[in-house]
C-alpha positions in Angstrom: 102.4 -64.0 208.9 101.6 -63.1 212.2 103.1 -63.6 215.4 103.6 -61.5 218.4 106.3 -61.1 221.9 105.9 -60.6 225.4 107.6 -57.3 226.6 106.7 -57.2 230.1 103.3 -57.8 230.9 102.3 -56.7 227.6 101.7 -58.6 224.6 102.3 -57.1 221.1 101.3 -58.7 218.4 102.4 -58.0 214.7 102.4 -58.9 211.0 105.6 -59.6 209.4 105.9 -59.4 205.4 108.9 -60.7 203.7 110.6 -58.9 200.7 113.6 -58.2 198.7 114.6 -54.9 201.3 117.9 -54.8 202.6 117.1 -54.0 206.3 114.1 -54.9 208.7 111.7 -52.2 209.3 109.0 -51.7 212.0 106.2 -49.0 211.3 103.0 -48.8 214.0 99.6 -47.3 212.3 97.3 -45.3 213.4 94.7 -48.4 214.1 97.3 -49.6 216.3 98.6 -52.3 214.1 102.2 -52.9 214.0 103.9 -54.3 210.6 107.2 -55.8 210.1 108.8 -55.9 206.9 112.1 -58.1 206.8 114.8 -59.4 203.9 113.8 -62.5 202.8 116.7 -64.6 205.0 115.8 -62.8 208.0 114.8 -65.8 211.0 111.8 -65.5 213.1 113.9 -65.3 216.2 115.8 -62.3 214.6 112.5 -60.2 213.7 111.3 -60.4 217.4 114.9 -59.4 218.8 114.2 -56.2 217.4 111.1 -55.9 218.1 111.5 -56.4 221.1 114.3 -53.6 221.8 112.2 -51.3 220.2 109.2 -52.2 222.3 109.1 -49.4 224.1 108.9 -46.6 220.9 106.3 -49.4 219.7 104.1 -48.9 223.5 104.3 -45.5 222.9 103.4 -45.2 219.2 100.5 -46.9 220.0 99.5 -44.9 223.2 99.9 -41.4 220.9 97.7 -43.1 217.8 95.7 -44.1 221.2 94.6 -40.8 221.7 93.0 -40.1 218.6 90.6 -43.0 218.8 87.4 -42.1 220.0 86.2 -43.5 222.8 83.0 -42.3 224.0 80.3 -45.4 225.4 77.3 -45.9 223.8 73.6 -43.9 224.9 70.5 -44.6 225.1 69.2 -40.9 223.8 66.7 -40.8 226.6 65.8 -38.1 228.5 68.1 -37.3 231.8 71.2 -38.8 230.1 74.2 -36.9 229.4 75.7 -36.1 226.1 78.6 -33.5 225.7 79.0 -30.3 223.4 82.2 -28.4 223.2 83.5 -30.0 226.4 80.3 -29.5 228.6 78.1 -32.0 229.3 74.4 -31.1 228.8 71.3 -33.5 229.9 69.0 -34.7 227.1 65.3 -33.6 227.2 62.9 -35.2 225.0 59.6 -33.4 223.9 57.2 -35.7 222.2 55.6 -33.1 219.4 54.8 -33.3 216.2 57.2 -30.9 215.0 61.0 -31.8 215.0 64.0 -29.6 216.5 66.7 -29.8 218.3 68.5 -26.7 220.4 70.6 -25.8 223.5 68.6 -24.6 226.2 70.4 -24.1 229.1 72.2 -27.3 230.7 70.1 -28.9 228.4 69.2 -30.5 224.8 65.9 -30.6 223.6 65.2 -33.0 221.0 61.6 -32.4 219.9 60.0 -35.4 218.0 56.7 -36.9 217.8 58.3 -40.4 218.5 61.2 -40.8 220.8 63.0 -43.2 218.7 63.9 -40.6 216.7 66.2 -39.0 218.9 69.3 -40.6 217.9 69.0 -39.8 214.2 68.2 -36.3 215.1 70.8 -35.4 218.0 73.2 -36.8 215.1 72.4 -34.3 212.3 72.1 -31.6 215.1 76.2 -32.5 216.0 77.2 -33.0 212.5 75.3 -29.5 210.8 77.1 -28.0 214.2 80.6 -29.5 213.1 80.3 -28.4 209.9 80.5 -24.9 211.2 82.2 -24.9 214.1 85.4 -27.0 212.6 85.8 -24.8 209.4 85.5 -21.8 211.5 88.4 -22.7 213.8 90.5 -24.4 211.1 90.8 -20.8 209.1 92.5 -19.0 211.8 94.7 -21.9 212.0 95.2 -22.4 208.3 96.3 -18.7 207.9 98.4 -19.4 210.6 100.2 -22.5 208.6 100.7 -20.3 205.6 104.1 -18.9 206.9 105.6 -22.5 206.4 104.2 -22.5 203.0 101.7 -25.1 203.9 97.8 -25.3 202.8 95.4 -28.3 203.2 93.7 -28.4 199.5 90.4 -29.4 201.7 88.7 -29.4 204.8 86.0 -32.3 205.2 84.3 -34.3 208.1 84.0 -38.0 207.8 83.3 -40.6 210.4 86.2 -42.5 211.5 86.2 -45.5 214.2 89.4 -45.1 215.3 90.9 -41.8 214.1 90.1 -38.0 215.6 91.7 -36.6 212.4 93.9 -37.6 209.4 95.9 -35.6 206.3 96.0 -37.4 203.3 99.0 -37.8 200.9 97.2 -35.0 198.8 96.9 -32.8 201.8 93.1 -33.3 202.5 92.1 -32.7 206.2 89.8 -35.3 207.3 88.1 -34.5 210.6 85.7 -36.7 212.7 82.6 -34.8 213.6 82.4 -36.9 217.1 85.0 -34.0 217.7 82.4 -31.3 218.0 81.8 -33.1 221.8 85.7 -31.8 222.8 86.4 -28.6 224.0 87.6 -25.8 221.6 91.2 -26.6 222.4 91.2 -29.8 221.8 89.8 -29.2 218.3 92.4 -26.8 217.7 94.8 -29.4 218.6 93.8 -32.2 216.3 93.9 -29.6 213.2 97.1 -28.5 214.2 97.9 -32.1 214.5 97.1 -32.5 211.0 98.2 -29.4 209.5 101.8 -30.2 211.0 101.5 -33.1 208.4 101.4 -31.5 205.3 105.1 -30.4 206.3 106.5 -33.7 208.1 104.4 -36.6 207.2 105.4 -39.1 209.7 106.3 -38.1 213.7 109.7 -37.3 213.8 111.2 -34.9 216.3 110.7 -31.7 213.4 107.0 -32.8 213.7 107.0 -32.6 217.1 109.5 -29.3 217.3 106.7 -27.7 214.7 103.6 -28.9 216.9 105.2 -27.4 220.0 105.9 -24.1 218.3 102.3 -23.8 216.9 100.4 -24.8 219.9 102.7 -24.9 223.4 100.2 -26.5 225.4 99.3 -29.1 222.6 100.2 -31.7 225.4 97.3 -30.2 228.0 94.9 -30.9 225.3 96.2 -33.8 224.2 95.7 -35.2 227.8 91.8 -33.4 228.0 90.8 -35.2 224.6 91.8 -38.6 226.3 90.5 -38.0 229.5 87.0 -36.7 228.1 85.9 -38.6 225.7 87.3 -41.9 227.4 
């Protein structure tokens, strides 16, 4: 069922899902959603007492997941607009020519196309072929870095995810959203360390935390850029 409580001036809704357990849990996903999962006799009233005193580690749960979610608005791929790359922002120049390309040239990106609808489609392959190399090139450093703790991801891939910059699957796959290739370099380092911190502590307990702080420091710094940037 689904239900939510007031904790301030902020609603939070959740599902709650009955079953034989002994003791009420509360988990938050990376979507944001919150799930509730109660012994069968537990009341209503009950389910949102807790929830309610553990509001606040809900809030924050939510803002950390928050971070990960892209945000960046929609374009219109026309020329004089502005479309980042590794953290700087470049202006879009379209070339109507028969041949196609598309390349850094100075504070720009040319997108050369004999139809300017294209554009889109194009600047899109030209960030994803760009990801490809730029991610796996960044990840191996930090990979041989992760091999002290015993650690390895069995694979490195790019998919596009709505509301996710990175995840680690159960079989230690690294999943990584090309939209990342518009953040800065430490940023991207950040979300594979992120990630590579899983495949030792799955969920984010303090160790996680301890471990993501003694791999990257300043993790927090680019934690921050990666919200601010792309927001």
């Amino acid at each position: 069922m689904k239900d939510s409580i007031q904790f301030g001036c902020k609603e939070i809704d959740f599902h709650l899902e009955y079953s034989g357990r002994k003791s009420l849990g509360i988990t938050v996903t990376p979507d944001l959603y919150v799930l509730v999962k109660a012994p069968v006799d537990t009341s209503i009233n009950k389910v949102k007492e807790k929830l309610r005193k553990k509001a606040p580690w809900i809030i924050k749960q939510q803002s950390f997941f928050l971070s990960f979610q892209p945000k960046t608005p929609s374009r219109k791929f026309i020329s004089g607009e502005t479309h980042l790359y590794l953290g700087r922002r470049y202006r879009l120049k379209i070339i109507r020519e028969k041949n196609e390309s598309v390349k850094l040239n100075g504070r720009f990106i040319e997108i050369t196309a004999p139809d300017k609808t294209r554009a889109k489609l194009l600047l899109s392959k030209w960030y994803l072929q760009n990801a490809k190399i730029k991610f796996h090139s960044i990840a191996q450093l930090l990979v041989d870095q992760f091999r002290k703790h015993k650690a390895e991801p069995s694979s490195i891939v790019l998919r596009e995810m709505p509301t996710r910059w990175g995840s680690c699957t159960a079989k230690g796959k690294l999943i990584l959203n090309p939209e990342l290739i518009k953040a800065p370099k430490g940023c991207i380092e950040y979300v594979i360390i992120h990630e590579l911190c899983h495949l030792i502590h799955r969920n984010h307990t303090q160790k996680f935390i301890d471990l993501q702080t003694k791999e990257m420091p300043d993790w927090e710094k680019w934690k921050m850029r990666l919200e601010k940037l792309l927001a």
